[in-house]
N, C-alpha and C positions, 0 to 999 in steps of 0.2 A: 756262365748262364746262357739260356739258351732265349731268341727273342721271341713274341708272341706273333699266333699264326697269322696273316693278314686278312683279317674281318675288319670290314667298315664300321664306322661308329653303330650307325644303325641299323648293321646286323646283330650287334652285341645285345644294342639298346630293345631290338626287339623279342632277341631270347631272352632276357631275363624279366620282361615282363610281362613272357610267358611263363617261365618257370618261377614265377614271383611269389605262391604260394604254396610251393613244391621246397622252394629254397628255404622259406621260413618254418617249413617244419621239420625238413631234413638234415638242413646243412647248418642252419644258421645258432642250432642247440650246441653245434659241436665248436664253433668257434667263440662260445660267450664267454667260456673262463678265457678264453684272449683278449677280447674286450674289455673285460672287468682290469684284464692285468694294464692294458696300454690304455684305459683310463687314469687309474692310477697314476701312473706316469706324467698326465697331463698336470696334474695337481692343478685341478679344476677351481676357483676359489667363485664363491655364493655370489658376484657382483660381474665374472667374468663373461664377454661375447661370446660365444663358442660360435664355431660352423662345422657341422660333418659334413663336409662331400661323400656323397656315394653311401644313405643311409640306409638302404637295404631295406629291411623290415623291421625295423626300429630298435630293436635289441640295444644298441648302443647308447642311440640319443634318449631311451628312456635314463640310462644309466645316468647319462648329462643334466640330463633337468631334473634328477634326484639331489643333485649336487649345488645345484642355482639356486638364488633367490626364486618364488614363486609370482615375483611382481617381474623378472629377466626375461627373457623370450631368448630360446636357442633355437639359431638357423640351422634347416636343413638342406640339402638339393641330392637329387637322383636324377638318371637321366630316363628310369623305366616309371613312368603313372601308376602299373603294377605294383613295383615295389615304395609308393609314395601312398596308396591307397592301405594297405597292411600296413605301414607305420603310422598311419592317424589312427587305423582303430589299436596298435597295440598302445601309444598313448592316454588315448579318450577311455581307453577300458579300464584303466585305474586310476582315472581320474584327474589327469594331468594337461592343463591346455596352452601352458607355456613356450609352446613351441610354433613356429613359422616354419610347414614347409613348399618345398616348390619344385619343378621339373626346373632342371639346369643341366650344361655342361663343365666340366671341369677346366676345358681347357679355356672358357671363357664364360668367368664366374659373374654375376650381374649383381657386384657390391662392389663400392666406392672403395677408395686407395686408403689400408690403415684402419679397417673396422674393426676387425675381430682379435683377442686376448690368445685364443687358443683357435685352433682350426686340425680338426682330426678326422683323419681319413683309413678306412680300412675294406682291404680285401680288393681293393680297386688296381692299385698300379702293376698288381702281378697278372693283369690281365690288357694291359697295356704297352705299344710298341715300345722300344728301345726309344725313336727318335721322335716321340712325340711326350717322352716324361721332361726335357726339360724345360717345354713351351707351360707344361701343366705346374710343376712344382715353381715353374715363375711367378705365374698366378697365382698358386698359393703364397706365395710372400707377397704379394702386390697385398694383397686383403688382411696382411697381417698385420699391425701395429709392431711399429720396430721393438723388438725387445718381445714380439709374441712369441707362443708355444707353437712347436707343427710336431704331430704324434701321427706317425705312420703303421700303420699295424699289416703286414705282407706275407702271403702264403711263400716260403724260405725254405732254407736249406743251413745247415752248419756253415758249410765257407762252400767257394767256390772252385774246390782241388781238382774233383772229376764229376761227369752227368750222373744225374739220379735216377731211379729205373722210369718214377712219375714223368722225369723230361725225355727219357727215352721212347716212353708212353705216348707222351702231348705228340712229339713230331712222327710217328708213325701210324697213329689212329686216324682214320677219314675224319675228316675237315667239321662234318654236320657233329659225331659223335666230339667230337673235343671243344664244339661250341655249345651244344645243346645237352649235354650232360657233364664235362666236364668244367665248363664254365666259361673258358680260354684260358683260364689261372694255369699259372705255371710257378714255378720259383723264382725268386728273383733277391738281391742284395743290393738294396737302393743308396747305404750309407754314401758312398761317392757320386752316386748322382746327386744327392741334397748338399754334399760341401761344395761339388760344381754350380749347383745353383746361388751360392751366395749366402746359406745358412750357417750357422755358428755354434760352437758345442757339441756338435753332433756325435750322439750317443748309437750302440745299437746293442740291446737284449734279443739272446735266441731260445724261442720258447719249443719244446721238440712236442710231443704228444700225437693225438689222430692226425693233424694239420701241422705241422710242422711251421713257426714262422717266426717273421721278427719282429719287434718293436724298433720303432727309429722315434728319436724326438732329438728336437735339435729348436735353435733360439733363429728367430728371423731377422737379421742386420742386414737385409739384403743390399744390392744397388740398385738406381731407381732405371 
């Protein structure tokens, strides 16, 4: 693997919610049958907390609150207003108001120790440093309920034998063009960084298609 370029939070935070209505028509169609597959996975049950970090343009979390009781409320957090704004109207457009969202960081989530059942995050971590996933996926266990679900869904590769021409791409392209069009995503295979963090079962499905990526879900037994 190859690590992501160094852009500051708030350089990321600011292109994408620039590209926040660009991304929900362009990019965000081609990753939904990904979505639909690493929901699944969650096996979501009608009573369970859910939290999406990094919910983009709602694609997903509509899929979640399909799944929930209609009295449940599923949290969301983004860290673009952009892409928080386009996920209330694709909720509110068919009807749906079960949901809380809010502008957050992942790397310091503002919910109490042990909230959430499931907690699913996608298309985030392949855009994030080497040495800042394992401050982030701590946090995601912090907010888990021992025994919760964590579904990671990541722009990937098969294995990690030799570079792909895409990561050949990411570190040769000027800096603006691989933040502002290509995202900062790169490939990445997180399974070992989530048993480093103290996760349990950890699973990983690889999906190949336009986006090539993986499913990770794994049980939260963390240490406190």
């Amino acid at each position: 693997m190859i690590d992501a370029r160094p852009f500051e939070p708030k350089q990321i935070r600011r292109a994408y919610d620039r590209r926040s209505w660009l991304y929900g028509k362009l990019v965000a169609p081609f990753e939904f049958r990904n979505h639909r597959r690493a929901i699944d996975r969650a096996k979501i049950r009608p009573a369970d907390k859910v939290l999406e970090v990094a919910v983009g343009p709602g694609r997903a979390l509509l899929e979640i609150v399909k799944r929930i009781d209609r009295d449940n409320v599923a949290l969301g957090v983004d860290a673009a207003p952009g892409m928080l704004a386009i996920a209330r109207h694709t909720l509110a457009a068919v009807g749906y108001d079960n949901f809380d969202l809010r502008e957050g960081d992942a790397r310091r989530l503002d919910f109490d120790n042990d909230t959430f059942d499931v907690l699913y995050n996608a298309y985030m971590l392949d855009l994030i440093p080497f040495a800042d996933m394992p401050g982030i996926l701590a946090e995601f266990c912090r907010v888990l309920k021992p025994g919760g679900r964590l579904v990671l869904l990541n722009m990937s590769k098969k294995d990690d034998e030799r570079v792909s021409w895409y990561e050949r791409l990411y570190e040769k392209l000027p800096a603006s063009f691989v933040l502002n069009v290509m995202g900062s995503c790169r490939p990445v295979l997180m399974g070992e960084f989530v048993e480093e963090a103290g996760f349990e079962n950890v699973e990983r499905e690889f999906l190949g298609g336009v986006i090539p990526s993986e499913i990770i879900t794994a049980g939260a037994w963390c240490p406190d």
